[in-house]
C-alpha positions in Angstrom: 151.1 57.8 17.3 151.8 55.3 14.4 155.1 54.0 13.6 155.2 55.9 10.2 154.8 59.1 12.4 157.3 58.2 14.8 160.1 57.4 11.7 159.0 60.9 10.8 160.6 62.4 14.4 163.6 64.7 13.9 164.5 65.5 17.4 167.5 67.4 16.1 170.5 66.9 13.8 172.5 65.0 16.3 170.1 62.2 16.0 170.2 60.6 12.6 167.0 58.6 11.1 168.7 55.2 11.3 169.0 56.0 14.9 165.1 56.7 15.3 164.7 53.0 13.6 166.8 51.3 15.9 165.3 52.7 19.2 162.1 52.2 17.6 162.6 48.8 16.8 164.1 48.1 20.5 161.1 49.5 22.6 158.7 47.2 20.4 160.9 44.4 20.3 160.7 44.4 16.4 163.1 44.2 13.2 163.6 47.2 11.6 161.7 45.5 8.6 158.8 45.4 10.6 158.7 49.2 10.9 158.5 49.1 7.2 155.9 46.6 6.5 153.7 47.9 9.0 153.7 51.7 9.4 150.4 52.2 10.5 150.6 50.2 13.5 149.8 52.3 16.8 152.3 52.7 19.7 151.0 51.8 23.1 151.5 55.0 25.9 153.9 52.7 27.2 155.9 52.3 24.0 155.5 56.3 23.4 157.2 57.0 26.9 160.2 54.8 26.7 161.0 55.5 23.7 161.0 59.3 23.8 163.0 58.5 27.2 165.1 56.9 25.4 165.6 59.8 22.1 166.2 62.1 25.2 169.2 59.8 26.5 170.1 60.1 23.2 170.4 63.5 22.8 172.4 64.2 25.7 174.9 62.1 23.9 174.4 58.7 25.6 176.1 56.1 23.4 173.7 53.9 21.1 175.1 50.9 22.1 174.6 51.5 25.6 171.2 52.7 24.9 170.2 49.1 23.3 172.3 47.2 25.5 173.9 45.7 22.3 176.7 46.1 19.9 177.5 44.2 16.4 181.3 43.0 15.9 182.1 40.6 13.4 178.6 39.9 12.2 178.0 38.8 15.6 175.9 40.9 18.6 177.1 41.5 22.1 175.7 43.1 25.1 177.2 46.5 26.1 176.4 49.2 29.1 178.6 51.7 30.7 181.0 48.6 32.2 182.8 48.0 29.0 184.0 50.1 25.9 181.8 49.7 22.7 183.6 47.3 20.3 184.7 49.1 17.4 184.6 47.9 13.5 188.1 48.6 13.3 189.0 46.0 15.8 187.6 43.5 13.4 190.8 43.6 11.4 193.0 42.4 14.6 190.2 38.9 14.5 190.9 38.8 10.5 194.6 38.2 11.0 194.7 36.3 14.1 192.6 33.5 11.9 194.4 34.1 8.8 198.0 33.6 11.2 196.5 30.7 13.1 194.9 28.8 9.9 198.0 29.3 7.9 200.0 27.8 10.6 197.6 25.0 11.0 198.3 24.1 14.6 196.9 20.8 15.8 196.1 22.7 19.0 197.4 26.3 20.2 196.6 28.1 23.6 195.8 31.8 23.2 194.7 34.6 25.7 193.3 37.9 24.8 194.8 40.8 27.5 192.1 43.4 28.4 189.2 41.7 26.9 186.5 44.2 27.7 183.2 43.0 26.6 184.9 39.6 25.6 184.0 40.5 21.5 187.9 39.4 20.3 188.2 35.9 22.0 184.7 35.2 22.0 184.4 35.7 18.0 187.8 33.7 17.7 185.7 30.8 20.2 183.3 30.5 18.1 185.5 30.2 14.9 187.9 27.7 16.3 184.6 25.4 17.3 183.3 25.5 14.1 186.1 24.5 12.7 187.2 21.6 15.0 190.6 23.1 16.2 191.4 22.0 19.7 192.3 25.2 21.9 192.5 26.5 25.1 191.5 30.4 25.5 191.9 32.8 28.1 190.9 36.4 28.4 192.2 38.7 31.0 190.9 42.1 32.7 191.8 44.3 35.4 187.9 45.4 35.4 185.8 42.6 37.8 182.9 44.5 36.1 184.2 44.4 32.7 184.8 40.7 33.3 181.3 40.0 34.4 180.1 41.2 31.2 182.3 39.3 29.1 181.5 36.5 31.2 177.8 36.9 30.2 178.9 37.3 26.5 180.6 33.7 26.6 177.5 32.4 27.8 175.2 34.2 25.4 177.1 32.8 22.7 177.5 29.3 24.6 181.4 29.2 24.3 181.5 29.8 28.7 183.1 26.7 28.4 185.7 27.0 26.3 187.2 30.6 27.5 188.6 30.9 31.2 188.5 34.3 32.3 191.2 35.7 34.9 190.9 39.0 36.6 194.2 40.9 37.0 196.7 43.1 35.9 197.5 42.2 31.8 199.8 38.8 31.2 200.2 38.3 35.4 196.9 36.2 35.5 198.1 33.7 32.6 198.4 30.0 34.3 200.7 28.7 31.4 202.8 29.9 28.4 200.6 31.4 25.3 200.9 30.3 21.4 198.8 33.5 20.1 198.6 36.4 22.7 196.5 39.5 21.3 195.4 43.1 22.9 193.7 46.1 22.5 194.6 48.0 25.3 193.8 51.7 25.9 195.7 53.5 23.5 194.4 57.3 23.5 197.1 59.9 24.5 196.9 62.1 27.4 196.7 65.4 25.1 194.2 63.7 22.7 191.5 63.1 25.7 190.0 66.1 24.9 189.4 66.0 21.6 187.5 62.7 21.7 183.4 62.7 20.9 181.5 63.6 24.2 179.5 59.9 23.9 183.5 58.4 24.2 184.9 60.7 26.8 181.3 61.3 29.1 180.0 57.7 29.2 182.4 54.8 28.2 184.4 54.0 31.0 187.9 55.9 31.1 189.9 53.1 32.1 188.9 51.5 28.7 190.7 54.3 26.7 192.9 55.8 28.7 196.7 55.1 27.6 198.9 57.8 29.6 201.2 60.4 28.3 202.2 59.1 24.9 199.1 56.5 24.3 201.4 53.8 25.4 201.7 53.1 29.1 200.0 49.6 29.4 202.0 48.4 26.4 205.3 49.2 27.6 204.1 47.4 31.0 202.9 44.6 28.7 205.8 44.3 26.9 208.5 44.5 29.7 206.1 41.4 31.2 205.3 39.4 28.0 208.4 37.4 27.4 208.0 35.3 29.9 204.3 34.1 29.0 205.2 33.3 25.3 205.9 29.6 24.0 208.8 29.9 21.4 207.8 31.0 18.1 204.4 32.8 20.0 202.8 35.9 17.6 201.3 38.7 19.2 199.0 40.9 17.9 198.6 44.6 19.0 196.0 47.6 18.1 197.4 50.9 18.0 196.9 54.5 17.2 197.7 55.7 13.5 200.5 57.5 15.0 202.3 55.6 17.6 204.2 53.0 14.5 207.3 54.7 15.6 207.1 54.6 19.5 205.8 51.1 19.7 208.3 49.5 17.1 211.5 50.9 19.6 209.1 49.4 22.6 209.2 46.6 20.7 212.4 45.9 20.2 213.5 46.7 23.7 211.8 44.4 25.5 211.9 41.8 22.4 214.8 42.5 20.7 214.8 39.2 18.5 211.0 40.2 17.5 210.1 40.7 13.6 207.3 43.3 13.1 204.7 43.5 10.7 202.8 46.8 10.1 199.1 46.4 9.2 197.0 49.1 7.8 193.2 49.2 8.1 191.2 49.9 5.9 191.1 53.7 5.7 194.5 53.6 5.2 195.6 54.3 8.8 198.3 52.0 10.8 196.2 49.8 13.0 197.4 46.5 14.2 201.5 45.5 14.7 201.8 41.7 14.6 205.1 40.6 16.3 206.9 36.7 15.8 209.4 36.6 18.8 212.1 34.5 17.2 215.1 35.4 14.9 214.5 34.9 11.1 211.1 33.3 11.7 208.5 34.7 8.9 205.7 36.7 10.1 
């Protein structure tokens, strides 16, 4: 089999053509431009296998990401399996507006901590951005996954920032050795009565604990905000994803457990309400 006859392969509709180009280019190691340029190259038996294996995995719904071992967020790629929850493109906004917050309040040094890092994508992209850029930092990133903090850990050291994020295993904010200038999270925010209804490659292989936010969607941030106050330096922002629908719920959260908080409401870009960004102090500008 060449590779032109393998970019032909329509295993069925589930399995889109970009999809047969990235396996493809995995088992032989190879850019997808290379598929391209030389289409009459010959797959080794070996090649063949694996990645039919692989197309199978595939078809039974087994994520892409998971598949590759490898996910892009913010032009940047991290290793993913079945420990952590793929990083989504969405999440990219929450990065967009910490460094737009942070660089407009040009700190000479700040202290953040992302809570329920996952895969480590939010505070390792924000790493690297604050190195760049020379600001002085200390970064912490907290999980109540031991697994999910091993591959996070491997992230860091992928991306050679190990050194510059401490990671903490245990329940949201209670790890946290000091008080925290910036404190963001995307916790599991899918509703009880939604679980169904998400795609069988979500709810069948990423890990449940990654997505799974009780009744109303909400349970780990009312347990994060009930905690939070007490892990905040004064005038600390906060920076939460949420579901389209849970504005309403989280903004009374909100000001229960932070009733001095302003709120700001972003929308992503499909129009949907994504990320709340929260200033704990009276009259302070968000």
């Amino acid at each position: 089999m060449t590779i032109k006859e393998a970019l032909r392969y329509r295993p069925n509709q589930r399995i889109k053509p970009k999809e047969i180009e990235i396996l493809l280019s995995f088992v032989l190691k190879q850019t997808r431009e290379f598929l391209f340029a030389y289409p009459q190259k010959r797959l080794t038996k070996k090649q063949i296998n694996k990645w039919r294996s692989l197309i199978e995995k595939r078809k039974k719904g087994h994520p892409l990401a998971y598949l590759i071992g490898q996910q892009e967020f913010y032009g940047l790629n991290f290793y993913v399996d079945s420990r952590v929850l793929i990083p989504r493109p969405e999440t990219e906004l929450l990065v967009e507006n910490v460094l737009e917050k942070i660089f407009k309040d040009c700190p000479s040094k700040i202290t953040i901590a992302d809570i329920g890092t996952g895969s480590g994508n939010i505070i390792i992209t924000l790493a690297l951005k604050f190195k760049a850029c020379g600001l002085k930092f200390k970064a912490y990133a907290t999980d109540i996954s031991s697994k999910a903090l091993e591959v996070a850990q491997m992230n860091a050291k992928i991306h050679q920032v190990d050194n510059k994020i401490t990671f903490l295993k245990g329940d949201l904010v209670s790890p946290l050795p000091e008080k925290i200038d910036y404190l963001l999270a995307n916790l599991p925010y899918v509703a009880k009565n939604e679980m169904s209804h998400l795609p069988k490659e979500v709810k069948d292989f990423e890990p449940k604990i990654a997505f799974d936010g009780g009744r109303d969607g909400l349970f780990l941030y009312h347990q994060l905000l009930k905690k939070v106050d007490d892990y905040l330096n004064p005038s600390a922002s906060l920076f939460l994803e949420i579901a389209d629908q849970q504005k309403e719920k989280i903004t009374r959260l909100i000001k229960k457990y932070l009733p001095l908080a302003q709120i700001k409401i972003i929308k992503d870009y499909a129009g949907h309400n994504r990320l709340i960004i929260i200033k704990n102090i009276q009259n302070a500008q968000v």
